[in-house]
C-alpha positions as CSV (number, residue, x, y, z in Angstrom):
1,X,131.5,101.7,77.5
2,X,130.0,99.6,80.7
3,X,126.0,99.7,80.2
4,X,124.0,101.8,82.9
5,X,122.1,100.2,85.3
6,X,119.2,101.7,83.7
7,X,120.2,100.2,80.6
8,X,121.0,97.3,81.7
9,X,117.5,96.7,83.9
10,X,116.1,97.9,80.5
11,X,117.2,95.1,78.4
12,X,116.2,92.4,81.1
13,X,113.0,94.5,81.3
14,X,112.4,94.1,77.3
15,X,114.1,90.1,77.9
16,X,110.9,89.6,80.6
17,X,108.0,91.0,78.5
18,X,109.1,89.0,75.3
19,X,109.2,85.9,77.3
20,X,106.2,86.1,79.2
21,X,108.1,86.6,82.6
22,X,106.1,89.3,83.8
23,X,102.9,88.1,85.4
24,X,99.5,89.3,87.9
25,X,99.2,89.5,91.6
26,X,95.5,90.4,92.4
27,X,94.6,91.6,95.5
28,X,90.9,92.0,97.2
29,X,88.9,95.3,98.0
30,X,85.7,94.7,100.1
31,X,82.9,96.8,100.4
32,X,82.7,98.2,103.8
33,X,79.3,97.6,104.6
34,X,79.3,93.8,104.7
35,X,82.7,92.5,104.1
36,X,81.3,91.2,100.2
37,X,84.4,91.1,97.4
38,X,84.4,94.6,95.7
39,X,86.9,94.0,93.2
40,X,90.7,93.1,93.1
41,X,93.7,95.4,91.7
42,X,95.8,93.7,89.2
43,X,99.0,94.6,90.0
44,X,101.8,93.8,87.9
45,X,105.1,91.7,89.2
46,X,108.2,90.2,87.4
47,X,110.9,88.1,89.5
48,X,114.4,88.1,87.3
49,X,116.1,85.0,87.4
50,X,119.1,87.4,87.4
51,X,118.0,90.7,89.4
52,X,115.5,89.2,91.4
53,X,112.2,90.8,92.3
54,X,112.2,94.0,90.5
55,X,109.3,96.7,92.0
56,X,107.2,98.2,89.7
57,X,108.4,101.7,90.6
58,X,111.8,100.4,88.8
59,X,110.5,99.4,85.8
60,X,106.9,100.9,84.7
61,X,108.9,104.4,84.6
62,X,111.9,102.7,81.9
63,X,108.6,101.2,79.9
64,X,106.8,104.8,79.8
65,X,110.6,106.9,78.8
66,X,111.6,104.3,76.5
67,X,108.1,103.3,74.3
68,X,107.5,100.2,76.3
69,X,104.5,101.5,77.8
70,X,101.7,100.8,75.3
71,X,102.5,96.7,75.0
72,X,102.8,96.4,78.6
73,X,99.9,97.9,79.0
74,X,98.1,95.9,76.5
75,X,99.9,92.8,78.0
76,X,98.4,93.3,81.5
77,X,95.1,94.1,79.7
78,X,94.9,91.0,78.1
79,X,96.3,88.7,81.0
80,X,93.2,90.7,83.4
81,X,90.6,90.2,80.7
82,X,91.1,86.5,80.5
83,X,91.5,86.5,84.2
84,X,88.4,87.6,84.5
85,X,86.4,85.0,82.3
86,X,88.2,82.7,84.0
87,X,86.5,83.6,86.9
88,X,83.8,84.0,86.0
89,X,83.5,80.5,84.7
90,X,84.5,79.1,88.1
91,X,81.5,81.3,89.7
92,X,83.5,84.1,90.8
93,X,82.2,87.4,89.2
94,X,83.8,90.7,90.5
95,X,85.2,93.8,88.6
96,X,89.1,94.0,87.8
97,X,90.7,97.4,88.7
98,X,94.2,98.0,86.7
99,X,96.2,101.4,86.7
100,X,97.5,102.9,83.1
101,X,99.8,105.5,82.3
102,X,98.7,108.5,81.3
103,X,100.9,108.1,78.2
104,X,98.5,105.7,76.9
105,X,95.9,108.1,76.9
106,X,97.6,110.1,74.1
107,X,96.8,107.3,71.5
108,X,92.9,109.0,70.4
109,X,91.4,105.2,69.7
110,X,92.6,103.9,72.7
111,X,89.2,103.8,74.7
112,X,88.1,102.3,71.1
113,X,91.0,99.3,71.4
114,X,89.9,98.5,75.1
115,X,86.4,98.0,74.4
116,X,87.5,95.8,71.6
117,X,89.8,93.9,74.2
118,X,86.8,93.7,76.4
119,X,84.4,92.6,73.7
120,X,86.6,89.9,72.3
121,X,87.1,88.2,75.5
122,X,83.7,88.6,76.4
123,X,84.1,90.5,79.3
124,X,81.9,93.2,80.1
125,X,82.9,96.6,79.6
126,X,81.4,97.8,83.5
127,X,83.6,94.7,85.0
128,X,87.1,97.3,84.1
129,X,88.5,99.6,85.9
130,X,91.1,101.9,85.0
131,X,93.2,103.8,87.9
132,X,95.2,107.0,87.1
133,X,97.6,108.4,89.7
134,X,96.9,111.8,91.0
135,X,100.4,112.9,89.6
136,X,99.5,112.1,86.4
137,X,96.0,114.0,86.5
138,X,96.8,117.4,85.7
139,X,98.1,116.7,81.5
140,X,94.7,114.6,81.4
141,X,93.0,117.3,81.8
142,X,94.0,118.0,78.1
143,X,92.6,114.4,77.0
144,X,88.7,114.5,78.6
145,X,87.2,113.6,75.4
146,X,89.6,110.2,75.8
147,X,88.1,109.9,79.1
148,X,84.9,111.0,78.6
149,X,84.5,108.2,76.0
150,X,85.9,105.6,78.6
151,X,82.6,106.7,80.7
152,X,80.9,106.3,78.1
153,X,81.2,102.8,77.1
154,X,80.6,102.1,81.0
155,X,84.5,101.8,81.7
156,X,85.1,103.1,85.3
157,X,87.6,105.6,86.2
158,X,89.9,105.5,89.4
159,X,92.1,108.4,90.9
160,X,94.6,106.8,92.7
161,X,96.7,108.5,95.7
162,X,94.2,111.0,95.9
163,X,95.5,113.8,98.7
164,X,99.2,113.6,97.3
165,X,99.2,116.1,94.8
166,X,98.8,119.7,94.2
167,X,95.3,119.7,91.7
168,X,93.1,117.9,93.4
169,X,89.9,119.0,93.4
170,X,90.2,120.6,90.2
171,X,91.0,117.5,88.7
172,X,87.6,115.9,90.6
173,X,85.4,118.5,89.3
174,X,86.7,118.2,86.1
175,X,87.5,114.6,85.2
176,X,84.8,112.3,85.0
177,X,85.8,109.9,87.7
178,X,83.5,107.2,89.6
179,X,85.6,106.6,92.2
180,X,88.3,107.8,94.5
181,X,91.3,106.4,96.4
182,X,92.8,107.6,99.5
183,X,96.5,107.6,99.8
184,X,97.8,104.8,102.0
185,X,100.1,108.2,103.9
186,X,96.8,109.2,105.4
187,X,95.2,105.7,106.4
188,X,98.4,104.5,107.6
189,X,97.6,106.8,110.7
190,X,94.5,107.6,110.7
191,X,93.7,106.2,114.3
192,X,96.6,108.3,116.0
193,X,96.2,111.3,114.4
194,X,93.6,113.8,114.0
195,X,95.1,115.4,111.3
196,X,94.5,112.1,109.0
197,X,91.3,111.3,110.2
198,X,90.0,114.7,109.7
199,X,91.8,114.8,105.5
200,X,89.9,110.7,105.5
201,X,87.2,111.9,106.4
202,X,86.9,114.9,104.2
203,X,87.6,113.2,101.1
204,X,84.8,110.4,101.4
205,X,82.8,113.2,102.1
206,X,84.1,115.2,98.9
207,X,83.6,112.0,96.9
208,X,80.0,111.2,98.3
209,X,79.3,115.0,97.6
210,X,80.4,114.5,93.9
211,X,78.7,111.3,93.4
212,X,82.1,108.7,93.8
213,X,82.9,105.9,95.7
214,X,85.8,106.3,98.3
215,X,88.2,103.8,98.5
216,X,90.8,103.5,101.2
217,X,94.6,101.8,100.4
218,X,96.9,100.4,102.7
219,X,94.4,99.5,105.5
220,X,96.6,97.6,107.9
221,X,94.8,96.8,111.2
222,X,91.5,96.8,113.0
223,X,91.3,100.5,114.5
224,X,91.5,102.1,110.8
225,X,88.9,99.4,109.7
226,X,86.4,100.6,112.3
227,X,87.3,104.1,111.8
228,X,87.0,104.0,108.0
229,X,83.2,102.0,108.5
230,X,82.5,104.8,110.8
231,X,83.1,107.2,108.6
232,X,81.1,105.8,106.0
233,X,83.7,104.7,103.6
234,X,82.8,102.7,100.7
235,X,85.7,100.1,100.0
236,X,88.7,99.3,101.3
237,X,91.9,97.3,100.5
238,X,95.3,96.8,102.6
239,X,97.1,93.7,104.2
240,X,94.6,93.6,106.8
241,X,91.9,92.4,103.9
242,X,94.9,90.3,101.8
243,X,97.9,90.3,100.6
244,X,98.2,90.2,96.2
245,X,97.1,86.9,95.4
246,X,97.3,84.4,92.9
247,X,94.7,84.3,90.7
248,X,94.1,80.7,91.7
249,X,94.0,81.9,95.6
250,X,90.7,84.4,95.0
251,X,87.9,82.0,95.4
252,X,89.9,80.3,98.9
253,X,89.4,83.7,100.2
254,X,86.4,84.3,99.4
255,X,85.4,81.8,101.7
256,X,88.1,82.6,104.1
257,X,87.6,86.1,104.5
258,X,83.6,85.7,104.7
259,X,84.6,83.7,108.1
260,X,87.0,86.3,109.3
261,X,84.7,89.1,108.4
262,X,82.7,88.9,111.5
263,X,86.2,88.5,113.9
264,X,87.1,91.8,112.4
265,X,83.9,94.1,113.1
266,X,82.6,92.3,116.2
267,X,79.1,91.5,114.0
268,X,78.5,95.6,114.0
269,X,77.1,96.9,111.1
270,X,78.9,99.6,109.0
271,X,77.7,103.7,109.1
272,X,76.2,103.1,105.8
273,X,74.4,100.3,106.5
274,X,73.1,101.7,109.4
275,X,71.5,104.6,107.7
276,X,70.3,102.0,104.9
277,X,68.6,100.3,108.2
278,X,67.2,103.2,109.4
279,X,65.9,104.7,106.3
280,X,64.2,101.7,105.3
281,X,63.0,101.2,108.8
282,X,61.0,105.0,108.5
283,X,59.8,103.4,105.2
């Protein structure tokens, strides 16, 4: 019998992570207020010499349904770790978001194997971020003592595509997030219609409200930049900021962006750091 194409993307799949044919792409968030590097999502990326570029969306579902999950996931884990001290020795120090399955979570002494990942490598554990789709939210709420002990060993915790799903502010007051991301769907027009902007502007004030940082995806041009500063938004990431980059690219655009930075806001100060200026101006 002819093997599926599932099948067959499966074996190249298991082919690539054997091989070390997977690699990162890293790409930049920057905090609203001044343009600084936030942190940078490690995104995961394989080109087949045979199938070509193959999206995540492809593959990371075949890893999760056929037990390929968990050593993917420690791959990436261990490539971002290193990554990080890497940096770090050059002078770059920033935090390294990365988004795990929820299947992960099952394993009880996986917060336990992180922090040993983190320790070994010497990377501090507040320098990790995990990201969790919204879609995936609603089993975790059976695993908060996995999450809780994430928290507590100062590993941050990421919803990702937040406004998508069905649960959502259940699974804010709940889970003990730090920080929330707002689906690319609503940023994309947030400028044209008032619909988005209002939902935008709701959930950064949801996430203030609850003590999280907002975080806006897919930010493409300058009208949902100003927007998003009006609104007081914490961080935002999108082609407009980078593209994913090499690791080797990060410090270039560092210094790149800084120059740009002013170009993109005309030298005006975000909403938050105007009411940082003005509070410590009554002070």
């Amino acid at each position: 019998m002819k093997p599926s194409a599932d099948d067959t993307l499966l074996r190249a799949f298991e082919r690539a992570l054997a091989r070390g044919r997977l690699y990162m792409a890293y790409q930049p968030k920057i905090a609203l207020g001044d343009g600084s590097l936030s942190r940078v999502e490690a995104l995961v990326r394989w080109d087949d010499p045979d199938l070509g570029q193959v999206e995540p969306s492809r593959f990371i579902p075949l890893a999760e349904d056929n037990g390929w999950i968990d050593e993917l996931t420690i791959w990436g884990l261990t490539n971002i770790l290193e990554q990080w001290r890497t940096w770090r020795d050059e002078g770059v120090d920033t935090s390294v978001a990365f988004n795990i399955s929820a299947i992960s979570l099952q394993h009880l002494d996986f917060p336990d194997l992180v922090e040993r990942l983190c320790q070994s490598l010497g990377v501090p554990a507040d320098r990790l971020v995990l990201e969790l789709t919204e879609g995936a939210t609603q089993p975790l709420i059976k695993l908060m003592d996995t999450l809780t002990r994430f928290r507590i060993k100062g590993i941050g915790l990421a919803i990702d595509d937040f406004g998508t799903g069905y649960s959502s502010l259940l699974q804010l007051r709940r889970l003990p997030f730090t920080e929330v991301k707002i689906d690319r769907a609503f940023v994309a027009d947030v400028e044209r219609s008032k619909d988005s902007e209002l939902i935008v502007r709701t959930i950064i004030d949801l996430a203030h409200g609850l003590g999280l940082s907002a975080t806006a995806e897919g930010v493409e041009n300058t009208a949902q930049l100003d927007l998003l500063r009006a609104m007081g938004c914490d961080v935002a990431q999108g082609y407009l900021i980078a593209a994913p980059l090499a690791p080797d690219r990060l410090a270039p655009w560092i210094e790149e962006f800084g120059a740009r930075w002013p170009t993109l806001t005309g030298g005006k100060p975000s909403a938050a750091a105007d009411v940082e200026a003005n509070a410590l101006g009554q002070g």
